[in-house]
C-alpha positions in Angstrom: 112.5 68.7 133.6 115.4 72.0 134.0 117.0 70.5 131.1 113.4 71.0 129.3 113.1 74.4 130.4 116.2 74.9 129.2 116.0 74.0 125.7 113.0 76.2 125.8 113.9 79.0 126.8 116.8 78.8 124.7 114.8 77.9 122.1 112.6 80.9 122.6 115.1 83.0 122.7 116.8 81.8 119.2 113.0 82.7 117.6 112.9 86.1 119.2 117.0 86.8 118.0 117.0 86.2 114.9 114.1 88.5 114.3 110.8 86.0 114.3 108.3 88.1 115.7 107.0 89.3 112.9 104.1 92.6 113.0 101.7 93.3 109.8 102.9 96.2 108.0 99.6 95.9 105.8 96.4 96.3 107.9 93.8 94.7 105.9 91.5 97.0 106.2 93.4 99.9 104.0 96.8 100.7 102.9 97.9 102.9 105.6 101.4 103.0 105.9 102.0 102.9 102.5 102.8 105.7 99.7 100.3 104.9 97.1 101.2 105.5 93.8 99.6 108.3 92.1 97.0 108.6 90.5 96.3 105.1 91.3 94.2 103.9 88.3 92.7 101.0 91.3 96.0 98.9 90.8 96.2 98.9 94.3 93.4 98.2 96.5 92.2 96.2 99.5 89.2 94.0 98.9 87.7 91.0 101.2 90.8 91.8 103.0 93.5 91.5 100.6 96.0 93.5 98.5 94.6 92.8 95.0 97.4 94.3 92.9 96.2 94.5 89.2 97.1 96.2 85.7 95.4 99.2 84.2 94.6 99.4 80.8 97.7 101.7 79.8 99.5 98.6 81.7 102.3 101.0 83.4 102.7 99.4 86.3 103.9 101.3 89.3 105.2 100.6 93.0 103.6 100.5 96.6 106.7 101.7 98.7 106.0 101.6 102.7 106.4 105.1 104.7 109.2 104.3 107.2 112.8 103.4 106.1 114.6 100.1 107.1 118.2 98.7 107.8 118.3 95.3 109.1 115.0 93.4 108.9 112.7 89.6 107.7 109.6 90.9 105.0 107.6 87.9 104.8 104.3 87.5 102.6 101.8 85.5 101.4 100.5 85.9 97.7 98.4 84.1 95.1 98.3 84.8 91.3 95.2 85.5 90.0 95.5 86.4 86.6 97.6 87.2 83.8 100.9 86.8 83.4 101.8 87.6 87.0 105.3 89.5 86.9 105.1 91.2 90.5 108.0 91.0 93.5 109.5 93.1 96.4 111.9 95.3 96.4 114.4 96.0 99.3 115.6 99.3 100.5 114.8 100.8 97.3 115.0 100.2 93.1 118.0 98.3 92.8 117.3 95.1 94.5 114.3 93.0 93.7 112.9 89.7 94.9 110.9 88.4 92.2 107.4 86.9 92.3 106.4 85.2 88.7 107.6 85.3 85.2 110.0 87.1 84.5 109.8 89.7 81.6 113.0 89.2 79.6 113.3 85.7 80.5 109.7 84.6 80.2 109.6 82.1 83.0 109.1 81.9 86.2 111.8 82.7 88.3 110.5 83.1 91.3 112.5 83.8 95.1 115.4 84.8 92.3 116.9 88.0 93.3 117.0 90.8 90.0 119.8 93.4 90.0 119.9 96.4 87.2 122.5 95.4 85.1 123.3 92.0 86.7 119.7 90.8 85.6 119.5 87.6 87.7 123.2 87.2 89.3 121.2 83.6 91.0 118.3 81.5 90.6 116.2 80.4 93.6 115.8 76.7 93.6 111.9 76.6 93.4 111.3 73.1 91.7 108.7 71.2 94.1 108.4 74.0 96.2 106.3 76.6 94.6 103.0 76.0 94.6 101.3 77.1 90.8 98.1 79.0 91.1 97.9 78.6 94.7 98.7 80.6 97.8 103.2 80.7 98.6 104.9 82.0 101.4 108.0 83.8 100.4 110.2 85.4 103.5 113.3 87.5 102.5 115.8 88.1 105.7 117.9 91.2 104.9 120.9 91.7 107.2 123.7 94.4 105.5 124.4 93.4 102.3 123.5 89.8 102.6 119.8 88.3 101.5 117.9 84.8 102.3 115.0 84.1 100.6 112.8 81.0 102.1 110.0 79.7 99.4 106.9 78.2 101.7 109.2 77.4 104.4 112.0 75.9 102.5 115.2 78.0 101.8 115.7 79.2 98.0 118.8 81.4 97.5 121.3 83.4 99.4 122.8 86.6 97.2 125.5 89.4 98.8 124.4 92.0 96.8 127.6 94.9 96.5 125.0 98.1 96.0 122.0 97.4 98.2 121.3 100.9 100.4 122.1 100.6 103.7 118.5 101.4 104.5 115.3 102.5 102.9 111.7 101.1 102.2 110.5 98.1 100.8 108.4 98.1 97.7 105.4 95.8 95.9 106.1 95.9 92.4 103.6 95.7 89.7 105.5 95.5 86.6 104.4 97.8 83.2 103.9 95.9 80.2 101.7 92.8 81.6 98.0 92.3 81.7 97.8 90.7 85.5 96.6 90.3 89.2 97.8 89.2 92.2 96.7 89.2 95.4 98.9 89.4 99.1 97.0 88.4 101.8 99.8 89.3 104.7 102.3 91.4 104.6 104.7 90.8 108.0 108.0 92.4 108.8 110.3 92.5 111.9 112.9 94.9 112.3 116.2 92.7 113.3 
């Protein structure tokens, strides 16, 4: 029975370490905490409880950037593609370091968990085969610690990538790429500080 306990607590402890407990940085309800892009031209809005991110007609595009700054930390969210030719993802500490959700623009297909880098384009590809779900709602959790990035697709881990220019902090981003007619929606948005 102690050696139960034990493994537990131990076990506990590992979750709550490595930075588990995640909180909602997106409420549900409205987009407080967030720097909405203006004007907004209802690309972003919150409807039956959801982030439905969609295109205008002068299809800019633009990018939701949270309020606070962060260093160390796991972003995890839960999205679904709804229309288009969905070419969305999350940035991390600022513009030069994306996680990409959907197709991408100059490679036309989907890549995915894959991290994109100015310059570098796509230094690695996320192994996604059998994992990502098509037209359906994915899990995709990105664990930022320095310069180092783990991306897990619906629980399975996709790609690791040292990236040599990320910030040492800023905030995170929810891109909606210019150019596409699309829609996605993100039905959590978690993050713990690690």
């Amino acid at each position: 029975m102690r050696r139960l306990i034990f493994i537990f607590l131990i076990s506990s402890f590992c979750h709550v370490a490595q930075g588990q407990k995640l909180k909602k940085i997106f409420n549900n309800k409205n987009l407080y905490g967030w720097v909405v892009p203006n004007p907004n031209y209802d690309n972003w809005t919150v409807t039956d409880k959801m982030l439905l991110v969609k295109s205008s007609d002068d299809r800019k595009g633009s990018i939701l950037w949270t309020q606070k700054t962060y260093k160390n930390f796991i972003v995890e969210v839960e999205y679904k593609d709804v229309s288009g030719v969905v070419d969305s993802g999350i940035f991390l500490r600022g513009e030069n370091d994306q996680i990409q959700i959907g197709i991408s623009g100059s490679l036309k297909r989907d890549l995915t968990a894959s991290p994109y880098i100015p310059g570098k384009r796509y230094p690695v590809e996320a192994k996604t085969e059998g994992i990502l779900k098509v037209g359906d709602w994915n899990t995709l959790k990105v664990k930022v610690l320095d310069k180092t990035y783990t991306v897990w697709l619906n629980g399975k881990e996709v790609m690791t990538y040292t990236s040599e220019n990320i910030p040492a902090s800023g905030p995170i981003g929810i891109q909606l790429h210019p150019g596409n007619d699309m829609s996605i929606q993100y039905r959590y948005i978690k993050l713990a500080e690690i």
